[in-house]
C-alpha positions as CSV (number, residue, x, y, z in Angstrom):
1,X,-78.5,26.5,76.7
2,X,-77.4,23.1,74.7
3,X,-76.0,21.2,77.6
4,X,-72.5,20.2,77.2
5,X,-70.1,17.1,77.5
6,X,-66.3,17.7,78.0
7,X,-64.1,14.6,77.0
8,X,-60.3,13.6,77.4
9,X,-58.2,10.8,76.3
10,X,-55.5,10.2,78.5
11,X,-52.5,8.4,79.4
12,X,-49.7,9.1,82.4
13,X,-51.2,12.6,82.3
14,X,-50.2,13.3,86.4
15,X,-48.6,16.7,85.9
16,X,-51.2,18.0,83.2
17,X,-54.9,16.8,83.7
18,X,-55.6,18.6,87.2
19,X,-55.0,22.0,85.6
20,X,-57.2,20.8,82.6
21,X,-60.1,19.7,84.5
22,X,-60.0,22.8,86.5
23,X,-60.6,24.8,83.6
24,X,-63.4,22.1,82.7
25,X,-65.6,22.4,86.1
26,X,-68.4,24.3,84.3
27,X,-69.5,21.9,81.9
28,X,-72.6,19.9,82.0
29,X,-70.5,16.5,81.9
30,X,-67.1,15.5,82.0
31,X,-65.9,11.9,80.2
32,X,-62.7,10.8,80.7
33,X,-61.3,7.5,78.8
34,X,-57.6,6.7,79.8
35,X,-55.5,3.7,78.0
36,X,-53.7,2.2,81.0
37,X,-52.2,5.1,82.7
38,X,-49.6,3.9,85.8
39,X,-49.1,7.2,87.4
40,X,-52.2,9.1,89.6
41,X,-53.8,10.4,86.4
42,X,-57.4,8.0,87.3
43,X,-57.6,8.8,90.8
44,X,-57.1,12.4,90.1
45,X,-59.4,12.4,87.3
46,X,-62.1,10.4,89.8
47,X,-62.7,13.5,91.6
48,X,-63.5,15.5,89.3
49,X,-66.2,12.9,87.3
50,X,-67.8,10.0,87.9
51,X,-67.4,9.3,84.6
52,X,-64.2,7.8,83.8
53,X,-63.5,4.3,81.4
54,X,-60.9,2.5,80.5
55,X,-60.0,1.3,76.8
56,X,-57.1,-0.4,75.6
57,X,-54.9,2.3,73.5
58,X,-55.4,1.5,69.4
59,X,-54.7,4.9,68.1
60,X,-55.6,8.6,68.7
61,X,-58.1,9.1,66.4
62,X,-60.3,5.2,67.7
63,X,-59.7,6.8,71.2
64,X,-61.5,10.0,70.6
65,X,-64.4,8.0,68.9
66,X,-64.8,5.7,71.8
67,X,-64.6,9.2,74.3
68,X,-67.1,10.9,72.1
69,X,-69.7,7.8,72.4
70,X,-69.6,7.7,75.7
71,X,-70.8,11.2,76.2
72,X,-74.9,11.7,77.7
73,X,-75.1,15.1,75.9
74,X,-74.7,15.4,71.9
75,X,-72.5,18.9,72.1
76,X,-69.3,17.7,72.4
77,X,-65.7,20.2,73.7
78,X,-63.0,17.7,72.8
79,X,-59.8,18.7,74.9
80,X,-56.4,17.2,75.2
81,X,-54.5,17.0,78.9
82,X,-52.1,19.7,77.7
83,X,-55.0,22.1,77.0
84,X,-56.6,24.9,79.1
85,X,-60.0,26.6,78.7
86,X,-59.4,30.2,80.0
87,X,-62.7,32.0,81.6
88,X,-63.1,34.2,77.9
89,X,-62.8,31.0,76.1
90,X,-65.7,29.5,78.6
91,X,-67.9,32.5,78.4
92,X,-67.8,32.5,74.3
93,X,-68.6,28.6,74.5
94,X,-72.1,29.2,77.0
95,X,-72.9,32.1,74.4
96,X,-72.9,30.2,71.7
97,X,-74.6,27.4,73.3
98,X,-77.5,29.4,74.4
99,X,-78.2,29.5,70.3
100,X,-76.1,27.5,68.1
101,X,-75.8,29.3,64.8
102,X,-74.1,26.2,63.4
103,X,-73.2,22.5,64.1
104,X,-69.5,23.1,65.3
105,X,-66.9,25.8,66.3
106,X,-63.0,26.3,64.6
107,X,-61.5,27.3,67.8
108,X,-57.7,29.4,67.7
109,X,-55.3,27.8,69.9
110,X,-52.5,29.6,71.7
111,X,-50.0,27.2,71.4
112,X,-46.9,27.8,74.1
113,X,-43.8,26.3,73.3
114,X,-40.8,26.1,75.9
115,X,-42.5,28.7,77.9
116,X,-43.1,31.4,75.2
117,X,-47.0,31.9,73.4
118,X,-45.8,31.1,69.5
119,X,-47.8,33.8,67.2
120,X,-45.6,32.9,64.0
121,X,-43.8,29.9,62.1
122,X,-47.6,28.0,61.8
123,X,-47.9,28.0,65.6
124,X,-50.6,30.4,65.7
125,X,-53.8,30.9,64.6
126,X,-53.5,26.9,64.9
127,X,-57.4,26.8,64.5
128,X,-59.1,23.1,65.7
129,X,-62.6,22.2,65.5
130,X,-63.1,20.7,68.9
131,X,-66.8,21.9,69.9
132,X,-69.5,20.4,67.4
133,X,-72.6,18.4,67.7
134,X,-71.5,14.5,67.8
135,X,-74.5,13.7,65.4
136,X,-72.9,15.3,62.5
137,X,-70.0,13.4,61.8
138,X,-66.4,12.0,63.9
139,X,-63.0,11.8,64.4
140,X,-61.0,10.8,61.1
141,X,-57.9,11.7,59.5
142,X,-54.5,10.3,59.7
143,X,-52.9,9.1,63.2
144,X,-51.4,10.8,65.2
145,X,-53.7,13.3,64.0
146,X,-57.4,13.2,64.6
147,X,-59.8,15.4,63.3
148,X,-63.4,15.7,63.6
149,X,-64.7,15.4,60.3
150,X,-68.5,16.8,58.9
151,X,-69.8,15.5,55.7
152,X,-72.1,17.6,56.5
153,X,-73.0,20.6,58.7
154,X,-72.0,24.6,59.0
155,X,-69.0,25.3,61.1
156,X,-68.3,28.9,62.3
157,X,-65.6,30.8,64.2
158,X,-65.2,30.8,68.1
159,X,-63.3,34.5,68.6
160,X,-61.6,33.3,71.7
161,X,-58.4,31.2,72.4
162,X,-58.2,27.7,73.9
163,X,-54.4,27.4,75.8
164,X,-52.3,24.6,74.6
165,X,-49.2,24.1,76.7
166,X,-47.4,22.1,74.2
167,X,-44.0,21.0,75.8
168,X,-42.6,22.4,79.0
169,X,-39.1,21.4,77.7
170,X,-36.9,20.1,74.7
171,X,-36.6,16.6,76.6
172,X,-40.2,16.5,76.5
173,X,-40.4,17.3,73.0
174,X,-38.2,14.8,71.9
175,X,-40.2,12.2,73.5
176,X,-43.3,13.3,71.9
177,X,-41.7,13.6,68.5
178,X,-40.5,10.1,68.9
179,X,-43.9,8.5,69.7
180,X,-45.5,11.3,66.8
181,X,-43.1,10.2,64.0
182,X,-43.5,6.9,64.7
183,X,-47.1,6.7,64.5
184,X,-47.4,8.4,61.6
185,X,-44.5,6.4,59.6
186,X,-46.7,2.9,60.8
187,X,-50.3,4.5,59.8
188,X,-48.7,5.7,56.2
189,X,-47.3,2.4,55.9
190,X,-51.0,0.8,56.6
191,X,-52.2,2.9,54.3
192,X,-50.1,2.1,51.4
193,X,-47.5,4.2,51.4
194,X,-44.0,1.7,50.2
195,X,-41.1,2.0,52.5
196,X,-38.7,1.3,50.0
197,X,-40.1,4.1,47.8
198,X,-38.4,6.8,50.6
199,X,-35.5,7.9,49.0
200,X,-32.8,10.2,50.7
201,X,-33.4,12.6,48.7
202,X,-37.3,12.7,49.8
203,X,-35.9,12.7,53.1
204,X,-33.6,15.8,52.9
205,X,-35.9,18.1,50.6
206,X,-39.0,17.6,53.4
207,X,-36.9,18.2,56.7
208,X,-36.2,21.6,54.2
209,X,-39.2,22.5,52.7
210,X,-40.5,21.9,56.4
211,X,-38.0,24.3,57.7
212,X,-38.3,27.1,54.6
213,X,-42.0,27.1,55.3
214,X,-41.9,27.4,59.3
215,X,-39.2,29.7,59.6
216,X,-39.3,31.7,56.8
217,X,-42.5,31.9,54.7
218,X,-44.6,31.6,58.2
219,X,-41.8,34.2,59.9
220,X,-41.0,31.7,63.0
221,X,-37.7,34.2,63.0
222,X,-39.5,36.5,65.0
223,X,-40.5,34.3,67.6
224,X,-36.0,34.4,68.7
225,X,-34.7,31.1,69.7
226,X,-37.6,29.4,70.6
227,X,-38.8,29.9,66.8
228,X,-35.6,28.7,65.5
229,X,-35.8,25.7,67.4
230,X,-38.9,25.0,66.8
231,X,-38.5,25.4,62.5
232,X,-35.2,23.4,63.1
233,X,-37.1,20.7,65.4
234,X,-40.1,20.2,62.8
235,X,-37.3,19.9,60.2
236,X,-35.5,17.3,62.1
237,X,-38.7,15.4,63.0
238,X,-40.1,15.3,59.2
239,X,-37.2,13.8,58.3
240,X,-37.1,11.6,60.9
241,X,-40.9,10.3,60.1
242,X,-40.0,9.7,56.8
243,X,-36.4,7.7,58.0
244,X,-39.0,5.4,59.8
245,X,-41.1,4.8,57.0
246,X,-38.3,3.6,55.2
247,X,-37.0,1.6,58.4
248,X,-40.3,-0.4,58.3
249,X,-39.1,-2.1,55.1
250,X,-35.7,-3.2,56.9
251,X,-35.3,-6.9,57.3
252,X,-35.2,-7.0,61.1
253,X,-32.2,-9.3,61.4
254,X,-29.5,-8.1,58.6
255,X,-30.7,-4.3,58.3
256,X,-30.7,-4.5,55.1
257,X,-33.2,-3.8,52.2
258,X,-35.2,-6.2,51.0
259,X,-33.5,-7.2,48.0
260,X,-31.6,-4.5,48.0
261,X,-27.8,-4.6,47.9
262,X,-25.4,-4.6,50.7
263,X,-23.9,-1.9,52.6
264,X,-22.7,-1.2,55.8
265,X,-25.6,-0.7,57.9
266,X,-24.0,0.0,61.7
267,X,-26.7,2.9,61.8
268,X,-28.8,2.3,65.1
269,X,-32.2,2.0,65.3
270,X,-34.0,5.0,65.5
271,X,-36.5,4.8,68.5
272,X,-34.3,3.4,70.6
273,X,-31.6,5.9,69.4
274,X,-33.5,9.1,70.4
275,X,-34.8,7.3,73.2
276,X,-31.7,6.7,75.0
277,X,-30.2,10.6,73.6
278,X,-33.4,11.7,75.8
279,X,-31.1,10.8,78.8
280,X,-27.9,11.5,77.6
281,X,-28.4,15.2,76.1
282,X,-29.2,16.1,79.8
283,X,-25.3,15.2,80.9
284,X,-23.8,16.5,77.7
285,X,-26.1,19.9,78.2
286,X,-24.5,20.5,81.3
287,X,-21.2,19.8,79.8
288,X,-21.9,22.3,77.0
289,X,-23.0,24.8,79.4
290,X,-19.6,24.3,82.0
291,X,-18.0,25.6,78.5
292,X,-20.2,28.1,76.8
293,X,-21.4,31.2,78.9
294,X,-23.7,31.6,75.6
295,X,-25.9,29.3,73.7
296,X,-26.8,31.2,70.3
297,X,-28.2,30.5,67.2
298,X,-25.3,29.6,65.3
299,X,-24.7,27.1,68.3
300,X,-27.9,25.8,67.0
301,X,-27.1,25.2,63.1
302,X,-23.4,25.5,62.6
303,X,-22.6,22.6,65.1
304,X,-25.1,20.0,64.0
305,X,-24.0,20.5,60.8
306,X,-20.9,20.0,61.6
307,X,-21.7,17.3,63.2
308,X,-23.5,16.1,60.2
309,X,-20.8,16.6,57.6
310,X,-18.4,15.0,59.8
311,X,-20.2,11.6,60.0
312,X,-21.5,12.0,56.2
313,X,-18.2,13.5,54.2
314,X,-15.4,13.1,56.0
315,X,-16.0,9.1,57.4
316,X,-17.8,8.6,54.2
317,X,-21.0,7.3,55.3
318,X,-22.8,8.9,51.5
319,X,-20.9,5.3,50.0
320,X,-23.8,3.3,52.2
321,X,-27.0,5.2,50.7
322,X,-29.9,5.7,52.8
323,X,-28.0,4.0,55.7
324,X,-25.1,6.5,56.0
325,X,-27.5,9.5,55.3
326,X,-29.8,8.4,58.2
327,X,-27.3,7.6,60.5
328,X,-25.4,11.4,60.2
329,X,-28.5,13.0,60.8
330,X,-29.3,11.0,63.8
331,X,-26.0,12.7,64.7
332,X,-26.7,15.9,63.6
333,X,-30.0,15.6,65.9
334,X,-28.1,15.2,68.6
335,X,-25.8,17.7,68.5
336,X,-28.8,20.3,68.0
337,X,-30.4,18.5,71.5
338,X,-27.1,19.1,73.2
339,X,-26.7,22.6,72.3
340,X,-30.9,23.5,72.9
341,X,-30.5,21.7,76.4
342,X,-27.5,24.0,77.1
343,X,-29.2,26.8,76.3
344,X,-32.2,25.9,78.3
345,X,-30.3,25.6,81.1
346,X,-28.5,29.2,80.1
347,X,-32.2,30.5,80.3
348,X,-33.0,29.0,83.4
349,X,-30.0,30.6,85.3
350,X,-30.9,33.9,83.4
């Protein structure tokens, strides 16, 4: 059998990586490169290889690269923190090992998503190649996203699941988002894309297009609430990314467009907006919840927008442009975290 390197990039990955490495204790070689971590994530990782490094965080996709050079064997299994590889999953791996047919493996992941397995709204196949041979190409793409990329090479199928335990909780998802969207606003922006070329109405039509494919096209319906939440969250989060692209092109100091005209611009910044709503949803939840004996989907679209058409319409904010329209859905947002953390907690009692 082709022996085999397991590699992870981590950072303050405490509550995740034991499980992960676990489900990693058969492989040939475990690498683990971690970008500064303050919690136990290296000393836990430390008894499980002898092979752990440190590199400076520069982006997803340069972190991977840097794991993947670091491994002895040239068959690589790439695997986040969040990720498990169940004893079917394991078994299919060895097999194919014993006799590649091909130079890398599309494997399905079984992505979980506030406690339920997600088979619809794009969720699921979610297929990833994340076993090849290093020799035939690396990690590219787009950050946050990395992808290992093969000029050249045959790739094949893997008929077994590798779990991915996205986020345990909406708190946590909004977190992730946050760091995701702005990523990915600062990479397009590298990569040419103008932020004052982000109009509103680019905005609007993603976060629905986004939501229109998830939830209806891909059927995310069927998954209950956690499908609606997740369509409603990816729509919320798209247009969010594309808010921060625009952001980037903010003069620092006034707010305002460069060059562009004045308008009243008393809408917050964004990352520190959601990152201080991370704490404050949890109060307001409970709140909610001292109110509502039920959380239910209309709680989930009627109120945000509400909440949307209140700060937009009625105080006018759609006389300040891209300002005001930004600014209502960063309410909007919020009133869709407040009512998700109710019924999470709803759930919980249930």
């Amino acid at each position: 059998m082709a022996e085999l390197t397991a590699t992870i990039i981590t950072h303050n990955e405490e509550a995740n990586i034991r499980a992960c490495l676990e489900s990693l204790t058969w492989a040939k070689e475990i690498v683990v490169v971690d970008s500064g971590s303050s919690d136990r994530t290296v000393e836990i990782c430390r008894g499980y290889t002898d092979h752990v490094f440190r590199n400076p965080w520069t982006g997803f996709i340069e972190q991977k690269n840097f794991a993947t050079s670091r491994a002895t064997y040239d068959w690589i299994l790439n695997i986040d923190a969040d990720e498990r590889v169940p004893d079917e999953l394991r078994q299919a791996i060895e097999r194919e090992l014993s006799a590649p047919r091909c130079d890398g493996y599309w494997i399905a992941r079984r992505n979980y998503f506030l406690g339920r397995w997600m088979r619809h709204g794009g969720w699921y196949p979610d297929r990833v190649l994340r076993l090849f041979d290093r020799r035939k190409g690396r990690f590219g793409g787009v950050n946050p996203h990395a992808r290992f990329v093969m000029p050249e090479g045959s790739v094949e199928f893997i008929r077994s699941d590798l779990i991915h335990l996205t986020y345990r909780d909406f708190s946590q998802y909004l977190r992730k988002q946050d760091q995701y969207t702005g990523v990915s606003a600062e990479e397009r922006v590298t990569r040419g894309r103008r932020p004052g070329s982000v109009t509103g109405a680019e905005m609007l039509a993603r976060a629905s297009v986004k939501f229109a494919q998830a939830y209806l096209l891909k059927r995310g319906f069927l998954d209950e609430m956690p499908g609606l939440i997740g369509a409603l969250g990816a729509a919320y989060f798209n247009f969010i990314k594309y808010a921060k692209i625009w952001e980037l092109g903010l003069d620092a100091r006034s707010g305002q467009e460069t060059g562009g005209p004045r308008v009243r611009h008393d809408v917050p910044a964004i990352q520190p907006y959601l990152r201080k709503l991370d704490a404050e949803i949890r109060i307001e939840a409970r709140e909610i919840r001292a109110r509502h004996t039920h959380i239910g989907w209309l709680d989930l679209t009627i109120r945000p927008l509400a909440a949307f058409l209140n700060v937009y319409l009625l105080k006018q904010r759609f006389r300040d442009g891209r300002h005001g329209l930004v600014d209502a859905a960063l309410r909007s947002l919020r009133a869709f975290a407040c009512y998700v953390g109710a019924w999470e907690l709803g759930r919980d009692l249930g």
